[in-house]
mmCIF file of the N, C-alpha and C atoms, coordinates in Angstrom:
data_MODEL
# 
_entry.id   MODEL 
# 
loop_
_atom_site.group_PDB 
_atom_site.id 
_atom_site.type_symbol 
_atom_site.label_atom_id 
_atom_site.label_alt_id 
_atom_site.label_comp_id 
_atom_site.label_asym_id 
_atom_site.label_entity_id 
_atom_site.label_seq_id 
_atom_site.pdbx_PDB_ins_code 
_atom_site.Cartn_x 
_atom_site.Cartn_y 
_atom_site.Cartn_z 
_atom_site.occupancy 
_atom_site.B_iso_or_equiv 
_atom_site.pdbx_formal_charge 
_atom_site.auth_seq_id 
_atom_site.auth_comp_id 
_atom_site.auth_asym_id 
_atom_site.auth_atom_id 
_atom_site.pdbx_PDB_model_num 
ATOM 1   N N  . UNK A 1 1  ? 0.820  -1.193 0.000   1.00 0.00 ? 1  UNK A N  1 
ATOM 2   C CA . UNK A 1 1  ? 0.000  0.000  0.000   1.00 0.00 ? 1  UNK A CA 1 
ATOM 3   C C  . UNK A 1 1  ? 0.865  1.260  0.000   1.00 0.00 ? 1  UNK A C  1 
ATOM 4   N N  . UNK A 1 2  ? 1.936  1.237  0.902   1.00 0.00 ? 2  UNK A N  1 
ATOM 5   C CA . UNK A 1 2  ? 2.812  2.762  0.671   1.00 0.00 ? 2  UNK A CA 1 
ATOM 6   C C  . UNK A 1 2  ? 3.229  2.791  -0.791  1.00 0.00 ? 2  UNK A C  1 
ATOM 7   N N  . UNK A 1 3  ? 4.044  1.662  -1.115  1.00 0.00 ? 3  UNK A N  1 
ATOM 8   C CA . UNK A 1 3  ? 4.742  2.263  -2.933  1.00 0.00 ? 3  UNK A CA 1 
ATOM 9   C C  . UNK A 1 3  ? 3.466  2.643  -3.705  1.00 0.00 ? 3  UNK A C  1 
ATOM 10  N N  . UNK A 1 4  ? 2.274  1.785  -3.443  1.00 0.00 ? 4  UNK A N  1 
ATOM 11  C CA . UNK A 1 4  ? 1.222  2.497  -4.493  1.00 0.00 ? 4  UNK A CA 1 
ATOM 12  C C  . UNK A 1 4  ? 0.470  3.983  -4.130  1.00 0.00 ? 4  UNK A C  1 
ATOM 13  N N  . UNK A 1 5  ? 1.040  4.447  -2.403  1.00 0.00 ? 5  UNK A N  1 
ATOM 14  C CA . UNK A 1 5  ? 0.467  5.830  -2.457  1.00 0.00 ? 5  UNK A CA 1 
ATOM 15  C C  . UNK A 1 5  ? 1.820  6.262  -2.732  1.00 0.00 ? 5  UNK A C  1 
ATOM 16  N N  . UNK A 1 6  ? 2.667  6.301  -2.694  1.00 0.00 ? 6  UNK A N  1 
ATOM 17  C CA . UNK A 1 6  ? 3.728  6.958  -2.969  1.00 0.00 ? 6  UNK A CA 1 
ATOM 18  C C  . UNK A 1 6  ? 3.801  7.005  -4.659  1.00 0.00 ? 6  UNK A C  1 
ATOM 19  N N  . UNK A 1 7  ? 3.475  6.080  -5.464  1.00 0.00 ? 7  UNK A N  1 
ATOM 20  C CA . UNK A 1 7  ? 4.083  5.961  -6.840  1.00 0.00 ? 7  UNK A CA 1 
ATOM 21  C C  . UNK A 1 7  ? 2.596  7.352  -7.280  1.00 0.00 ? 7  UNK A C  1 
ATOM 22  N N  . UNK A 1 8  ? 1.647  6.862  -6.792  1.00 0.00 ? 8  UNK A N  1 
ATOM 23  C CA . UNK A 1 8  ? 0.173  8.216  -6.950  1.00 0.00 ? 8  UNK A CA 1 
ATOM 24  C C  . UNK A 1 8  ? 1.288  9.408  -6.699  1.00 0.00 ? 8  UNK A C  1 
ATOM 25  N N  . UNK A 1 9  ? 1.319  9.629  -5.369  1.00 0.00 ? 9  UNK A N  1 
ATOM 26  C CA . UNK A 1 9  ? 1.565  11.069 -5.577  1.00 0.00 ? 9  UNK A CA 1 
ATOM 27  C C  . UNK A 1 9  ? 3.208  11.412 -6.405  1.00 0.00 ? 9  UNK A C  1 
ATOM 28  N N  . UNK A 1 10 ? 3.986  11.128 -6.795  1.00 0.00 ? 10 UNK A N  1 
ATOM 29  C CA . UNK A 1 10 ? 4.451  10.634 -7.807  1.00 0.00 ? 10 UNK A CA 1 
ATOM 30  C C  . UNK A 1 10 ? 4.260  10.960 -9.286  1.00 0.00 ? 10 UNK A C  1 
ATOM 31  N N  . UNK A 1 11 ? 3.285  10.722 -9.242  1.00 0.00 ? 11 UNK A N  1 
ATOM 32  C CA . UNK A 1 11 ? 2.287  11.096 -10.807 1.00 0.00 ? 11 UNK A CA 1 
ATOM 33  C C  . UNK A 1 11 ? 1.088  12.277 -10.639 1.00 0.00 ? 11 UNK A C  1 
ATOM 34  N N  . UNK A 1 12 ? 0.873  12.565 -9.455  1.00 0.00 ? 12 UNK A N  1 
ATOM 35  C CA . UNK A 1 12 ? 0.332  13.750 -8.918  1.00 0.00 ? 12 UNK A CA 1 
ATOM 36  C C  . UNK A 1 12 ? 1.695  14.895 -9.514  1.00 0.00 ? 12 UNK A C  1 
ATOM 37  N N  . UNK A 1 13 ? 2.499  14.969 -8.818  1.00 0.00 ? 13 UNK A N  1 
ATOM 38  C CA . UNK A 1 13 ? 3.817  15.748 -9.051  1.00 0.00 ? 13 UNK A CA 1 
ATOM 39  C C  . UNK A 1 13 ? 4.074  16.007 -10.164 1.00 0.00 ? 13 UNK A C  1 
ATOM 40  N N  . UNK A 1 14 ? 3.843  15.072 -11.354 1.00 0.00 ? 14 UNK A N  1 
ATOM 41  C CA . UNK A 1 14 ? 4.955  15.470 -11.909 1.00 0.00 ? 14 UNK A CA 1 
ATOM 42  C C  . UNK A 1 14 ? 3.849  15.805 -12.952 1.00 0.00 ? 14 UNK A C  1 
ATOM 43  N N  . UNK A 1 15 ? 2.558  15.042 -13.343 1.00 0.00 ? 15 UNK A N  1 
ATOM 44  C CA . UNK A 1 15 ? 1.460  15.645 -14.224 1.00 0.00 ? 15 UNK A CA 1 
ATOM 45  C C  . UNK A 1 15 ? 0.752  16.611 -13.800 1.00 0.00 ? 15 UNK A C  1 
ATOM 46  N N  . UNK A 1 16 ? -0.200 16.458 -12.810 1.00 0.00 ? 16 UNK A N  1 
ATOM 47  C CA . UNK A 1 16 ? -0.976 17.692 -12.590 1.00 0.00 ? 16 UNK A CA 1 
ATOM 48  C C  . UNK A 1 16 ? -0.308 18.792 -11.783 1.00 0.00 ? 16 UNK A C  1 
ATOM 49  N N  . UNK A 1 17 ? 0.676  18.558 -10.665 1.00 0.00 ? 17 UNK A N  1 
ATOM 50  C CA . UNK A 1 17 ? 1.086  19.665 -9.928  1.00 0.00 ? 17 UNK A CA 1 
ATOM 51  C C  . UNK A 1 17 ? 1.702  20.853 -11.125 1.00 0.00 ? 17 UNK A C  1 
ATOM 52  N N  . UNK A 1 18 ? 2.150  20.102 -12.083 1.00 0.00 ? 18 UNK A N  1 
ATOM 53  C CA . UNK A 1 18 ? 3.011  21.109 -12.966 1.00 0.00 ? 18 UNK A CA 1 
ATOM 54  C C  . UNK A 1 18 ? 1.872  21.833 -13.656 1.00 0.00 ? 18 UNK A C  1 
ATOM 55  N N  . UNK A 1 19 ? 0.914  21.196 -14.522 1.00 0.00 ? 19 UNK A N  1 
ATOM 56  C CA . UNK A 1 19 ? 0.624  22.162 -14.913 1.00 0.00 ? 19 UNK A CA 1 
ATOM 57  C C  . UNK A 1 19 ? -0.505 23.245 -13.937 1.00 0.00 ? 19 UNK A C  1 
ATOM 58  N N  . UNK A 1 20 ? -0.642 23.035 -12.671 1.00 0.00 ? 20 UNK A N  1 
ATOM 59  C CA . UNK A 1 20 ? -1.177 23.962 -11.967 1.00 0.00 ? 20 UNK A CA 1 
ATOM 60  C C  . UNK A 1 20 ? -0.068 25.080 -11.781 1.00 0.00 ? 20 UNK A C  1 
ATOM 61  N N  . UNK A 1 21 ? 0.859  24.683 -11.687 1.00 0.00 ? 21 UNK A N  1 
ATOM 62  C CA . UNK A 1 21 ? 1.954  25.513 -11.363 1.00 0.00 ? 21 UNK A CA 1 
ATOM 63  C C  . UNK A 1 21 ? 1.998  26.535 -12.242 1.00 0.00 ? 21 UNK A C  1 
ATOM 64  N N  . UNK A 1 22 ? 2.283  26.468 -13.850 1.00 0.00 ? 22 UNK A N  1 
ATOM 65  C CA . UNK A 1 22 ? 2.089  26.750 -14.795 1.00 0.00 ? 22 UNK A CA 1 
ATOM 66  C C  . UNK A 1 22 ? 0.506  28.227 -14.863 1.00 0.00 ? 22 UNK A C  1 
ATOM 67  N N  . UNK A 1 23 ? -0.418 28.019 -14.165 1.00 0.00 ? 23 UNK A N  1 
ATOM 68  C CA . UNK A 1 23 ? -1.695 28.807 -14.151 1.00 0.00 ? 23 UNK A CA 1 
ATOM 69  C C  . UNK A 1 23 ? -1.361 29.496 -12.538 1.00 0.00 ? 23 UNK A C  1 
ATOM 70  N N  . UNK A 1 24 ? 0.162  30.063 -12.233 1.00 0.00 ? 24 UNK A N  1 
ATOM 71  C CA . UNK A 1 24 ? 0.431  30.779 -11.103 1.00 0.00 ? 24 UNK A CA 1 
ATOM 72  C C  . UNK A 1 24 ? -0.063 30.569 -9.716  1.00 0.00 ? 24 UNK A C  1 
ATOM 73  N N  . UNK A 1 25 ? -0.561 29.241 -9.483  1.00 0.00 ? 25 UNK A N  1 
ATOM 74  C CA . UNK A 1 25 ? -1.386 28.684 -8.453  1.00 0.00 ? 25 UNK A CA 1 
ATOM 75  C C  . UNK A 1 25 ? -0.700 27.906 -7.391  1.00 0.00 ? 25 UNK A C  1 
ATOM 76  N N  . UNK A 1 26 ? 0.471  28.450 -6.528  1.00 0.00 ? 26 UNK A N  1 
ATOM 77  C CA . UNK A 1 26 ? 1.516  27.497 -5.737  1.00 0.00 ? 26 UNK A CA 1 
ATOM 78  C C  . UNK A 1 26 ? 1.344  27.163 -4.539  1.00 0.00 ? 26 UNK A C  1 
ATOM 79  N N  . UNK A 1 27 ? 1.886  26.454 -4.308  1.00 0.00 ? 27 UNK A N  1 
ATOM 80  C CA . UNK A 1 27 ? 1.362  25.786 -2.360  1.00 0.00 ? 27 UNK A CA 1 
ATOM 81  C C  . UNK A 1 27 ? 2.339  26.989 -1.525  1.00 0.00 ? 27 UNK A C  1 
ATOM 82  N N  . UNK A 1 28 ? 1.624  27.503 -0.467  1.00 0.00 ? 28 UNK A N  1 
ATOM 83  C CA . UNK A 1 28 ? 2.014  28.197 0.329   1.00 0.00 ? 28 UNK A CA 1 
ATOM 84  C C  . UNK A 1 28 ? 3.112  28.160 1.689   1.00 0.00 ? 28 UNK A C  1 
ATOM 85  N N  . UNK A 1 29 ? 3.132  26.359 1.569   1.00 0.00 ? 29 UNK A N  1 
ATOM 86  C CA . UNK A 1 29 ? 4.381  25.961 2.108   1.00 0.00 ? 29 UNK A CA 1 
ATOM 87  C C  . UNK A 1 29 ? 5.657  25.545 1.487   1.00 0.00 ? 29 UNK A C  1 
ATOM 88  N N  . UNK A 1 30 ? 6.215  25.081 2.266   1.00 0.00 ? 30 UNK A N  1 
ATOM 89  C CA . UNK A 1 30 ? 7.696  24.344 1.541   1.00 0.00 ? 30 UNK A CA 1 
ATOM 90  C C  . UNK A 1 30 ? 8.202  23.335 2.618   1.00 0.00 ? 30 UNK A C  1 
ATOM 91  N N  . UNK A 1 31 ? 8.437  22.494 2.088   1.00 0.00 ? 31 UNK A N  1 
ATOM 92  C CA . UNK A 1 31 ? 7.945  21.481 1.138   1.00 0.00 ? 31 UNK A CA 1 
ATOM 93  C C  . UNK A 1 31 ? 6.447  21.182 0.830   1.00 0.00 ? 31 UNK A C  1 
ATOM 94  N N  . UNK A 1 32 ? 6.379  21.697 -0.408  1.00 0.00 ? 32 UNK A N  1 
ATOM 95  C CA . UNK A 1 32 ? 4.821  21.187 -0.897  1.00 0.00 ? 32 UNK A CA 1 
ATOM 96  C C  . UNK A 1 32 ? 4.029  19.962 0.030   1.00 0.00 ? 32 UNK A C  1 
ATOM 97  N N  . UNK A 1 33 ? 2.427  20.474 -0.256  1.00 0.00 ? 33 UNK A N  1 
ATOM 98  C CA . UNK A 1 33 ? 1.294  19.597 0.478   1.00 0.00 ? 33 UNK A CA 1 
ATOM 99  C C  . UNK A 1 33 ? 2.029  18.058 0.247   1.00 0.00 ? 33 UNK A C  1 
ATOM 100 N N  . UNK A 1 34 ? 2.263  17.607 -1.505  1.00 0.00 ? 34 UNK A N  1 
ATOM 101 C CA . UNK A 1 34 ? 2.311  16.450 -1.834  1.00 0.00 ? 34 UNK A CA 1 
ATOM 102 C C  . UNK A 1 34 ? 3.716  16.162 -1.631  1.00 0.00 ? 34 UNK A C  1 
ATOM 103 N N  . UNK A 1 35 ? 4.729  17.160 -1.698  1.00 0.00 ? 35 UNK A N  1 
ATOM 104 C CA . UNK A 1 35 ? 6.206  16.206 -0.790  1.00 0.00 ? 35 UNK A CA 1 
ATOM 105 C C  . UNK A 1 35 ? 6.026  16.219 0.744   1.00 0.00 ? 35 UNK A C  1 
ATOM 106 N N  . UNK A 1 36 ? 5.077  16.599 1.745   1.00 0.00 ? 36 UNK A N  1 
ATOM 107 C CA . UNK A 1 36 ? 5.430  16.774 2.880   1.00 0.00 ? 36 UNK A CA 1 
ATOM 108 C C  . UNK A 1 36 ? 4.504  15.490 2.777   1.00 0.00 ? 36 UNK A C  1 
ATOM 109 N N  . UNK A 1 37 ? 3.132  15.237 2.777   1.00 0.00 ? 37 UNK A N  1 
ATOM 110 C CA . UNK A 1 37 ? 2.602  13.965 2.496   1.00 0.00 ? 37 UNK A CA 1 
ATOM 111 C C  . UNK A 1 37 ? 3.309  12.787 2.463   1.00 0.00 ? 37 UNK A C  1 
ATOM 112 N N  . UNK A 1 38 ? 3.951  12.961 0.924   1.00 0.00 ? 38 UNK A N  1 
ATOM 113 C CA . UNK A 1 38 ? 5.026  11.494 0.737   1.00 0.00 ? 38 UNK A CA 1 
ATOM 114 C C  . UNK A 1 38 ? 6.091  11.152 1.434   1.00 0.00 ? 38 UNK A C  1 
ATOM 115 N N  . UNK A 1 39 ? 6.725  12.484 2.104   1.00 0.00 ? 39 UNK A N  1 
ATOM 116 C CA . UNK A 1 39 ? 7.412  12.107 3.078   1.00 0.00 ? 39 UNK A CA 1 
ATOM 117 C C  . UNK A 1 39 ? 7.117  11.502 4.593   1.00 0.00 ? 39 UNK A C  1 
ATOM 118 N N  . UNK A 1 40 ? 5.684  12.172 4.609   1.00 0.00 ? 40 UNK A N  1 
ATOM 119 C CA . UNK A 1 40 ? 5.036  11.399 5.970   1.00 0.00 ? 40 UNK A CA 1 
ATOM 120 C C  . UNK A 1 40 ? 4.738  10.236 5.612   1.00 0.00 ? 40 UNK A C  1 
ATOM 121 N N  . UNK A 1 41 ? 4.265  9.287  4.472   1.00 0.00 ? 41 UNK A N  1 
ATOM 122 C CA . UNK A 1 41 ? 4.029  8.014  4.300   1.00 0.00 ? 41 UNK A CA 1 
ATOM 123 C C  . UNK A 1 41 ? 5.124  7.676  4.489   1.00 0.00 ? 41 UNK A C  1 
ATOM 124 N N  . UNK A 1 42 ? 6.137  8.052  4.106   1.00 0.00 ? 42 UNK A N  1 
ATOM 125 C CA . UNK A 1 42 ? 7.932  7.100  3.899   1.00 0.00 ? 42 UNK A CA 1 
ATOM 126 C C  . UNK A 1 42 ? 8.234  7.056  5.410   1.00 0.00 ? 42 UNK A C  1 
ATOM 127 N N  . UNK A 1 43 ? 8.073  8.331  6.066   1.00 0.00 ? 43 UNK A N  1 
ATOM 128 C CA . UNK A 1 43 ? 8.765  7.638  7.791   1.00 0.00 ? 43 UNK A CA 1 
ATOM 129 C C  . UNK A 1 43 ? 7.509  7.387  8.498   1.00 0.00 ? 43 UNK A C  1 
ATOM 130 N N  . UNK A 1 44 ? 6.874  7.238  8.530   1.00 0.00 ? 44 UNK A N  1 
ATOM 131 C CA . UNK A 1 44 ? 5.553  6.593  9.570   1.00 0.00 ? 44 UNK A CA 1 
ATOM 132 C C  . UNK A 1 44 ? 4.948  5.972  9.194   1.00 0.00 ? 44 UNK A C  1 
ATOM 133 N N  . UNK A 1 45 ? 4.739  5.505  7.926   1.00 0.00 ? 45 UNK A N  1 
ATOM 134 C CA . UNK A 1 45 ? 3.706  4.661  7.214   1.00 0.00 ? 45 UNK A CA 1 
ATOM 135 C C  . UNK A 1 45 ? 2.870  5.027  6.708   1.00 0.00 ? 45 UNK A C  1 
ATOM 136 N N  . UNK A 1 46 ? 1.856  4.459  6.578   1.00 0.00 ? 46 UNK A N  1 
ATOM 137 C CA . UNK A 1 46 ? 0.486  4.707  5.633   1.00 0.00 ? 46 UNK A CA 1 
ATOM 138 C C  . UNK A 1 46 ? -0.743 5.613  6.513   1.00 0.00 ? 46 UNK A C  1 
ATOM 139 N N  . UNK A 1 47 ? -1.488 4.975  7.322   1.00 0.00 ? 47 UNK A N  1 
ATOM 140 C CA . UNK A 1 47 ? -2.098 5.939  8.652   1.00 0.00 ? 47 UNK A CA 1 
ATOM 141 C C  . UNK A 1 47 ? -1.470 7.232  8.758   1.00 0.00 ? 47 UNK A C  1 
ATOM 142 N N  . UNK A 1 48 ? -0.845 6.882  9.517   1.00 0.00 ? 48 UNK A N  1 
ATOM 143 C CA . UNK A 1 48 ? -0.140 8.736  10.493  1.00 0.00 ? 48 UNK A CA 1 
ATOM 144 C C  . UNK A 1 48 ? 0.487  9.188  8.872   1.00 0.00 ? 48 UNK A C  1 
ATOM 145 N N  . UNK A 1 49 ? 1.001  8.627  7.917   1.00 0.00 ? 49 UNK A N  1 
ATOM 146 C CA . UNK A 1 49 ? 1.368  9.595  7.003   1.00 0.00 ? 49 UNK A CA 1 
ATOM 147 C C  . UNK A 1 49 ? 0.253  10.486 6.450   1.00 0.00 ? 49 UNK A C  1 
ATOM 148 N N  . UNK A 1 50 ? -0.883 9.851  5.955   1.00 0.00 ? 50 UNK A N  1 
ATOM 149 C CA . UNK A 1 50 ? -1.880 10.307 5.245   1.00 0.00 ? 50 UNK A CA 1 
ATOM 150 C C  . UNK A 1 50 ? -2.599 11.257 6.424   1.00 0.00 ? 50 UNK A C  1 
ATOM 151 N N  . UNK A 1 51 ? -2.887 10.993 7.700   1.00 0.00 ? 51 UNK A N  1 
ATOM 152 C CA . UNK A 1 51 ? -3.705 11.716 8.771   1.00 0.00 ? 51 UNK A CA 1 
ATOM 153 C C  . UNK A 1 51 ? -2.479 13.315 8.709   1.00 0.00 ? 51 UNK A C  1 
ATOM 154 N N  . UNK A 1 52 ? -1.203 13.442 8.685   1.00 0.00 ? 52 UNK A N  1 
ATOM 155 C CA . UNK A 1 52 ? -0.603 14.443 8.816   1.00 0.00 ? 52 UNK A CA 1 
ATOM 156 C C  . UNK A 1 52 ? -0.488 14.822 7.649   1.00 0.00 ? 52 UNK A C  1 
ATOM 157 N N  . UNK A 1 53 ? -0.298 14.108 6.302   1.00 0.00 ? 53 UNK A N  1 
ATOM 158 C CA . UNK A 1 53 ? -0.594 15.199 4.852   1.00 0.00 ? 53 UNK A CA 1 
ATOM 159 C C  . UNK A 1 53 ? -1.835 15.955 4.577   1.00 0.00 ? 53 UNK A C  1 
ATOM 160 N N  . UNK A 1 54 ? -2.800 15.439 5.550   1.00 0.00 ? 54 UNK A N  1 
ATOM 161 C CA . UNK A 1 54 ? -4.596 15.377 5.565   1.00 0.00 ? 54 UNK A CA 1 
ATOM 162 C C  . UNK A 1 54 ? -4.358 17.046 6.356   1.00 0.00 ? 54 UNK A C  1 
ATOM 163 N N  . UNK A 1 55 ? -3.757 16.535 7.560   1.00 0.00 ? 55 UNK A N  1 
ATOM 164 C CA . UNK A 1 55 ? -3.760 18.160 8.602   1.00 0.00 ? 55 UNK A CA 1 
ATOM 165 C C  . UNK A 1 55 ? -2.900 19.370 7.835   1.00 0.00 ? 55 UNK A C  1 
ATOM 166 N N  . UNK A 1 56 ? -2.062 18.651 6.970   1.00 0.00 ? 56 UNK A N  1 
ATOM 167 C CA . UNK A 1 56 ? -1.408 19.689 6.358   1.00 0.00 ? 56 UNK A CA 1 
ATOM 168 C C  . UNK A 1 56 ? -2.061 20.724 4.893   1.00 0.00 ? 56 UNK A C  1 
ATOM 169 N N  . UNK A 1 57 ? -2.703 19.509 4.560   1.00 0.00 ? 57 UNK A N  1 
ATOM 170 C CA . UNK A 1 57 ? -3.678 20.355 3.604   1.00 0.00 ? 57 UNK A CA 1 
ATOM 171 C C  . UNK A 1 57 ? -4.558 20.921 3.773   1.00 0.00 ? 57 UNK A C  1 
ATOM 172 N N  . UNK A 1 58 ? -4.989 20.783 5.043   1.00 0.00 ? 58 UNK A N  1 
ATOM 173 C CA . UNK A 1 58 ? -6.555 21.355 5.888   1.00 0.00 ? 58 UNK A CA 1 
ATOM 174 C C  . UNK A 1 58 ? -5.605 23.243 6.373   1.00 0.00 ? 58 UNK A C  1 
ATOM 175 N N  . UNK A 1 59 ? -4.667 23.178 6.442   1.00 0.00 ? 59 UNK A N  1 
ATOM 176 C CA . UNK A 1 59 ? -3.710 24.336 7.086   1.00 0.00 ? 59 UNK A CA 1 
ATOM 177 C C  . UNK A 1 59 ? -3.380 25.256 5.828   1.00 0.00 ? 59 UNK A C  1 
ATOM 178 N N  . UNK A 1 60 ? -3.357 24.535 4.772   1.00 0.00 ? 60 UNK A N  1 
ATOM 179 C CA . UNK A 1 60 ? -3.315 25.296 3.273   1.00 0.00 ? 60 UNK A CA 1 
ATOM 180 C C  . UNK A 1 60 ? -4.113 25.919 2.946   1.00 0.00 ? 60 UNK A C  1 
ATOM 181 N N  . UNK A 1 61 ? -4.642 27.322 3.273   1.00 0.00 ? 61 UNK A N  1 
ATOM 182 C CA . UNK A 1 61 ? -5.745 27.753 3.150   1.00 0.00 ? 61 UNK A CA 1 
ATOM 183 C C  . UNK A 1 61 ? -5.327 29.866 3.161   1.00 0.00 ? 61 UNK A C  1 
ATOM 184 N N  . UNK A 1 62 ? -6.272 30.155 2.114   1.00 0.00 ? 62 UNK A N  1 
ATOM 185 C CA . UNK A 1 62 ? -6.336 31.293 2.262   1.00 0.00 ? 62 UNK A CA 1 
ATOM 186 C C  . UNK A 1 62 ? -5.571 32.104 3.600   1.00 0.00 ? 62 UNK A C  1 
ATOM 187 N N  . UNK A 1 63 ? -6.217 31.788 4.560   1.00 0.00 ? 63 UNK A N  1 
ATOM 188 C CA . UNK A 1 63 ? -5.910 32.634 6.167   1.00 0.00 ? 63 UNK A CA 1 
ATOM 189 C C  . UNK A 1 63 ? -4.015 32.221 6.543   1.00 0.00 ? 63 UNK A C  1 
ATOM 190 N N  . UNK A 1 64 ? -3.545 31.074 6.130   1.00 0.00 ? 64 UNK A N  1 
ATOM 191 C CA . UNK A 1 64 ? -2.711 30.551 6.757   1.00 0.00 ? 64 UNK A CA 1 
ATOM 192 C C  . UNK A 1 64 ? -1.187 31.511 6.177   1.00 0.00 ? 64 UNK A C  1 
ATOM 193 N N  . UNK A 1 65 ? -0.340 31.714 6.861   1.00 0.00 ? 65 UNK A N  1 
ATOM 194 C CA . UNK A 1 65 ? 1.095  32.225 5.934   1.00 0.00 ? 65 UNK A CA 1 
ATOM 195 C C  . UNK A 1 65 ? 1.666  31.456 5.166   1.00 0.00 ? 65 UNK A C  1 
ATOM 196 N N  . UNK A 1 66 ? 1.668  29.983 5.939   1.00 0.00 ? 66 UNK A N  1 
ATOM 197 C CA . UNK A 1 66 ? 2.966  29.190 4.971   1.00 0.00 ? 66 UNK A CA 1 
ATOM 198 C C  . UNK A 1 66 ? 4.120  29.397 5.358   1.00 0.00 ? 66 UNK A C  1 
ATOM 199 N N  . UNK A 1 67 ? 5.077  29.351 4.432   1.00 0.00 ? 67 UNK A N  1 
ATOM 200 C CA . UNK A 1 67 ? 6.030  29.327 4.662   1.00 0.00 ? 67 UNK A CA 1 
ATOM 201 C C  . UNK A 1 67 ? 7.217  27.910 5.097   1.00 0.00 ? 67 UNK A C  1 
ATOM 202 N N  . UNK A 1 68 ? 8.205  27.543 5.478   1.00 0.00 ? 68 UNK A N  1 
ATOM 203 C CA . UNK A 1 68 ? 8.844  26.925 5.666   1.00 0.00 ? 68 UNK A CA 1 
ATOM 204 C C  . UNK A 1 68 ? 8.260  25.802 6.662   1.00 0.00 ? 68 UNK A C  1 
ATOM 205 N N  . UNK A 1 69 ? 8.086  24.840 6.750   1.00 0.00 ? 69 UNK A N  1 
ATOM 206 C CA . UNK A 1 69 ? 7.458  23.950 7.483   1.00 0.00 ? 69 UNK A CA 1 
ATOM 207 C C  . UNK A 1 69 ? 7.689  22.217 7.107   1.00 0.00 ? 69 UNK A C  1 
ATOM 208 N N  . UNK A 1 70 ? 8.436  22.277 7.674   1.00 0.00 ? 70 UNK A N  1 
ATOM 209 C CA . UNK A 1 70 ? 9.446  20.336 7.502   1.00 0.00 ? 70 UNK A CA 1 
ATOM 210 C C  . UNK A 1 70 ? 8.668  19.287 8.232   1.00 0.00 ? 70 UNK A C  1 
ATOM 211 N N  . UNK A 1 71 ? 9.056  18.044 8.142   1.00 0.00 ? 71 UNK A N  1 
ATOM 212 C CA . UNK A 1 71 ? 8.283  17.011 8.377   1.00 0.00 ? 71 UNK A CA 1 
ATOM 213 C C  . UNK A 1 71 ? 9.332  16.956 9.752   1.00 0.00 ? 71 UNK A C  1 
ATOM 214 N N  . UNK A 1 72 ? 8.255  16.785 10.897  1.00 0.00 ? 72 UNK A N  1 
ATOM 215 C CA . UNK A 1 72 ? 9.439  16.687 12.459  1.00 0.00 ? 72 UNK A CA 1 
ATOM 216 C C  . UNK A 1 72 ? 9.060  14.807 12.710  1.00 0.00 ? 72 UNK A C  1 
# 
């Protein structure tokens, strides 16, 4: 189950993120929603990865700053 959410976002990245990118539309953090995600599946697994890419995209929002924000 992780390589097949990982290989998704994967193909998230590299097809659709780009061309959103492309229509001036960028994630407000760094490391992006979908690398901070894939990196939470790779060290915690499948659960707690997806529940903290989940909180992280819920935080992506109009009101929020962004900015620099790493996987602890």
């Amino acid at each position: 189950m992780k390589k097949i959410l990982i290989w998704i976002i994967n193909k998230y990245q590299k097809y659709i993120s780009q061309n959103v990118s492309q229509k001036n539309i960028h994630c407000k953090f760094y490391p992006t929603c979908s690398e901070y995600t894939k990196q939470a599946i790779e060290k915690y697994g499948v659960c707690r990865g997806i529940i903290l890419g989940g909180y992280r995209i819920i935080r992506c929002n109009p009101f929020s700053k962004g900015g620099y924000d790493p996987l602890k």
